[in-house]
C-alpha positions in Angstrom: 136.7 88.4 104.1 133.9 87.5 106.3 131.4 90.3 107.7 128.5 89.9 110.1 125.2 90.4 108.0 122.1 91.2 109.7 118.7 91.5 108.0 116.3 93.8 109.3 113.3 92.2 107.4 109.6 90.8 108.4 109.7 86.8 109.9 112.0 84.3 108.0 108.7 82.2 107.7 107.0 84.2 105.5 109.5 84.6 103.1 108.7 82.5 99.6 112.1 81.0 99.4 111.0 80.1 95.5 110.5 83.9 94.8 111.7 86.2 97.4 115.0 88.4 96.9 116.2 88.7 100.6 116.6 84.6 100.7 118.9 84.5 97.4 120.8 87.5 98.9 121.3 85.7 102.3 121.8 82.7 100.1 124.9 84.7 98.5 126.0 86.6 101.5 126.9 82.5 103.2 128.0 81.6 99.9 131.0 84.0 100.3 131.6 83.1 103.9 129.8 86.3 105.9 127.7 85.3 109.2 124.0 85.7 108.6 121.4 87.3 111.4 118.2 88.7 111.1 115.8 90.7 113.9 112.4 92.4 113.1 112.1 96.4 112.3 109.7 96.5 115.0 111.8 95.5 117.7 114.8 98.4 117.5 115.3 100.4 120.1 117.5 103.9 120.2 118.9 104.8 123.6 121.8 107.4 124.4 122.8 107.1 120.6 122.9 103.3 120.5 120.2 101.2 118.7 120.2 97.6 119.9 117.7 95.0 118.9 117.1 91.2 119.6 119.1 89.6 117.2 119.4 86.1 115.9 121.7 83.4 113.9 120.0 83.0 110.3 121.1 80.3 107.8 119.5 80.2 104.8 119.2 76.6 102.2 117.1 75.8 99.5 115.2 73.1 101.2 111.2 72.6 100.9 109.8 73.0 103.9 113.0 73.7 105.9 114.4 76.1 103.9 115.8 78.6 107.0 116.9 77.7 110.9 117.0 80.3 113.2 119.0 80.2 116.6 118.7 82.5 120.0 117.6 86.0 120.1 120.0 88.1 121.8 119.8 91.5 122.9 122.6 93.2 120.3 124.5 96.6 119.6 124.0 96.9 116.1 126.8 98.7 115.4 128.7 95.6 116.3 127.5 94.4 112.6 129.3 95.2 109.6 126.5 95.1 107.2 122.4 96.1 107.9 120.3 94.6 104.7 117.0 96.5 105.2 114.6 94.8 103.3 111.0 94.4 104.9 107.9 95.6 103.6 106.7 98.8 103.7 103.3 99.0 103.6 103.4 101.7 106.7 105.3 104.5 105.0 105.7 106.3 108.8 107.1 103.3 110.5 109.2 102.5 107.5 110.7 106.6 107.4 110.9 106.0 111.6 112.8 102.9 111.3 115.0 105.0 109.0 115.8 107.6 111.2 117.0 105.9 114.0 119.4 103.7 112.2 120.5 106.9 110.9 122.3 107.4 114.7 124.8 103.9 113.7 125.3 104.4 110.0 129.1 106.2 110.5 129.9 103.1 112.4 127.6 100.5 110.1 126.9 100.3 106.8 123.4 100.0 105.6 121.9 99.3 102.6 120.4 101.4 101.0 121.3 104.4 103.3 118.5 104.9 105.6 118.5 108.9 104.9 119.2 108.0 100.9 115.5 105.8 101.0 113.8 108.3 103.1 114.4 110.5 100.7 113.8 108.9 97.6 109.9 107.7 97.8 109.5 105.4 94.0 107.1 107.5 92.4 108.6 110.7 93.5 111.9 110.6 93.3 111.3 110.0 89.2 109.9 113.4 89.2 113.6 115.3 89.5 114.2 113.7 85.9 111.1 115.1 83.9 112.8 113.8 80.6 112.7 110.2 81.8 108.8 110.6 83.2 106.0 110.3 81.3 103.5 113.6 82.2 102.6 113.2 85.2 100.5 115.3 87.7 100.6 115.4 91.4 96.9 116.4 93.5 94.0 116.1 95.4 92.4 118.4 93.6 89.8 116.6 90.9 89.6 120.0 89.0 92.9 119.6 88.2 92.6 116.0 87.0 90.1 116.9 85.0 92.2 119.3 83.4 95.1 117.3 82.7 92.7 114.4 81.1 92.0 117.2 78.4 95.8 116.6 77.4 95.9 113.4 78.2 92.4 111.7 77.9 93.5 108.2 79.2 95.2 108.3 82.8 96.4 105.9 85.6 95.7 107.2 89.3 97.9 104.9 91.9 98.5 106.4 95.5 101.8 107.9 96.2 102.8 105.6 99.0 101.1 102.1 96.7 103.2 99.0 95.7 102.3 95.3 94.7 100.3 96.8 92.2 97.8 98.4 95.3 94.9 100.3 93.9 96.2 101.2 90.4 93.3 102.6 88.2 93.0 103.2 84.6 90.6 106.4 84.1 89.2 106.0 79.9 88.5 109.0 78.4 85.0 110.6 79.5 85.2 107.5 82.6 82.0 107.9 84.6 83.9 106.6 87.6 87.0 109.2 87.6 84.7 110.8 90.4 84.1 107.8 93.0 87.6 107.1 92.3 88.8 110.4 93.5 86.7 110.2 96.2 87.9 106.6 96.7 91.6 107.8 97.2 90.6 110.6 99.4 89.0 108.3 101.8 92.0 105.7 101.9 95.5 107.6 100.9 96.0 111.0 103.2 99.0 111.8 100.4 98.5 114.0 97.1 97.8 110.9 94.4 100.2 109.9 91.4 98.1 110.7 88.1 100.0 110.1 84.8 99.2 109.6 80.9 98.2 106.1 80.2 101.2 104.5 78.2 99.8 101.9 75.9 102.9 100.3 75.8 102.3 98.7 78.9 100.7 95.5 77.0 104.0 95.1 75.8 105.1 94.8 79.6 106.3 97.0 82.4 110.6 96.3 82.6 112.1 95.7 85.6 115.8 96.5 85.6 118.2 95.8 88.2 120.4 98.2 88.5 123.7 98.2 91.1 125.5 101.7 91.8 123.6 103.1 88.5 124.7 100.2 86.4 122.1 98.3 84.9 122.6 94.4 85.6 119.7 92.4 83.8 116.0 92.9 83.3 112.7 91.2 82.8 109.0 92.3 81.8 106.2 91.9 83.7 103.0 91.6 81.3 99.4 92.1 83.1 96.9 89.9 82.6 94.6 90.4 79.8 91.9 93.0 81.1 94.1 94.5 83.5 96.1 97.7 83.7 98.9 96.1 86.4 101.9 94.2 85.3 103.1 93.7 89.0 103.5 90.0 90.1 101.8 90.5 92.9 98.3 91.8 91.1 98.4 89.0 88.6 101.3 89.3 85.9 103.8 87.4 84.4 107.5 87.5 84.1 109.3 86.8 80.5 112.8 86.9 79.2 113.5 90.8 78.6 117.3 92.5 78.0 119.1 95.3 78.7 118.5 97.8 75.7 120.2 100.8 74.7 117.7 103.0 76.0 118.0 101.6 79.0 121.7 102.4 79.3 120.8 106.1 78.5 118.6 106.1 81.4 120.7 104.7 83.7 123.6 106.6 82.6 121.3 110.2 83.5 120.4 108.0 86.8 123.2 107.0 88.2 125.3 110.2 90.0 122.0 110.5 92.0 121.7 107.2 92.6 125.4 107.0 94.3 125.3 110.1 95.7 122.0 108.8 97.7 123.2 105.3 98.8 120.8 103.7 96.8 123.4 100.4 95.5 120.6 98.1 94.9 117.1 99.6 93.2 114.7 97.9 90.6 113.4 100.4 88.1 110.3 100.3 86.1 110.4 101.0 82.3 106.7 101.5 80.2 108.2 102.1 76.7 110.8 104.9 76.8 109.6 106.1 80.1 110.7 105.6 83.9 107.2 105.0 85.9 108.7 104.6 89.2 112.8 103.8 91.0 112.4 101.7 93.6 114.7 101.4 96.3 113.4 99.9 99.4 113.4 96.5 99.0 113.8 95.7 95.1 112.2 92.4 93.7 113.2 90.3 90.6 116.4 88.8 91.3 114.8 84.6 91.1 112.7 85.4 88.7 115.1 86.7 86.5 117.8 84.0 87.4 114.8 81.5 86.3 114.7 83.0 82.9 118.0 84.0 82.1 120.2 82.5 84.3 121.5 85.6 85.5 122.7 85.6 89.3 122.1 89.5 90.1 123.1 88.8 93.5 126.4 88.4 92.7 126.9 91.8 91.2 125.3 93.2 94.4 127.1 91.5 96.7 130.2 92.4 94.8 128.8 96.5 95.3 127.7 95.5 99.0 131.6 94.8 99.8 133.5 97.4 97.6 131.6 99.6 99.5 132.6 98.3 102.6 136.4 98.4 101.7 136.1 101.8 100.9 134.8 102.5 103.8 137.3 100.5 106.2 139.8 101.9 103.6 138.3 105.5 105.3 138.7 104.5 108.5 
């Protein structure tokens, strides 16, 4: 079997080839023979039902310092592709949910992972809330009364915007904090969304977990331990990866996961585990996969890749 891949993603040159998921996937996708092509999210265009882009040849090798070619743009139906990878950033939450919608109009005739509609409607930190037995307490707001409140119960608290990743503006409030107020007033400034404000989980010296899971099946996992005088585990803001596993509890909450997870599109999502608790599902453009091949030799690309083309047999098989 060999499928024409295109990879809606920012510019090949600023991909980390050392640490960046999309360049193993692509790496994975030519490994099994599919064609590899790549345009920018910014360029699509929707006209009378049909979203064409300039698209362009993409190979992929694990070369320093010419680790990706790049042929011809070409102006391309891309419906004609059998597979859409989104994975840029999405540091604009409306151009990300625009870019969404209008592949929405070619998704009967492509597929696309994960399904536009599916990530749309699935933001990380919210999507969490549907399972309050996986969460810890957590309150939604812009209202500092209520914050206050909620510290009574819970006198130690992380505030992180709703729309945040990379570790973006993640604050740990102490108990009687003198700066929960410009902090507040911070966020109101910066983040026009109600802001994520949750019990502080101790456990998160231990690390934050990142799991990858594929169709609700949990696939390998690392933990991400901040630095020492730092609340944030992520690898962008300054933590490390080490060796984690696959625990029971992890099982359970993938188990209670997973029929959503299908029934959204969402094959491929990295979740975040403090302790017993899910902090956040993300299914945008999940990260981990080379770090964790690093430290455990585990190729997670294969077992999404594998997902990636059942799913388009069954949906040939449909046809």
């Amino acid at each position: 079997m060999s499928l024409k891949v295109v990879l809606q993603m920012d510019p090949p040159e600023n991909l980390n080839y050392n640490k960046d998921s999309s360049f193993l996937l692509g790496l994975e996708a030519q490994k099994r023979g599919h064609t590899l092509f790549y345009y920018s999210p910014q360029s699509l265009t929707l006209q009378d039902g049909q979203v064409r882009a300039p698209c362009a040849p993409l190979h992929f090798r694990r070369k320093k310092g010419s680790f990706f070619t790049l042929g011809s743009f070409e102006e391309t139906d891309l419906s004609s592709f059998d597979i859409i990878l989104m994975r840029q950033d999405f540091n604009d939450p409306q151009s990300y949910n625009a870019v969404t919608h209008i592949l929405d109009h070619i998704k009967a005739q492509t597929l696309i992972f994960n399904d536009p509609a599916g990530v749309r409607e699935s933001p990380e930190k919210l999507l969490i809330t549907h399972f309050p037995d996986l969460i810890p307490p957590t309150l939604i707001t812009r209202n500092l009364e209520d914050i206050r409140r909620f510290q009574q119960t819970h006198p130690q608290l992380i505030l992180k915007p709703m729309n945040g990743f990379g570790g973006m503006d993640i604050y740990h409030i102490r108990e009687n904090d003198p700066n929960l107020q410009a902090v507040f007033e911070m966020f109101c400034r910066l983040h026009p969304e109600p802001f994520i404000v949750q019990k502080y989980l101790p456990e998160i010296r231990n690390g934050d977990k990142r799991i990858i899971v594929v169709e609700g099946e949990p696939i390998a996992a690392m933990l991400r331990i901040p630095q020492e005088h730092s609340a944030r585990a992520n690898l962008a803001a300054g933590g490390s990866a080490i060796k984690s596993e696959v625990t029971a509890r992890d099982r359970e909450i993938c188990e209670i996961l997973k029929p959503e997870l299908v029934k959204r599109g969402l094959v491929f999502v990295g979740l975040d585990v403090i302790g017993n608790y899910v902090t956040e599902i993300n299914p945008k453009s999940p990260t981990g996969l080379q770090q964790i091949y690093k430290l455990q030799d585990i190729k997670c690309e294969e077992a999404i890749w594998d997902a990636y083309e059942a799913r388009y047999m069954q949906k040939k098989k449909a046809a």
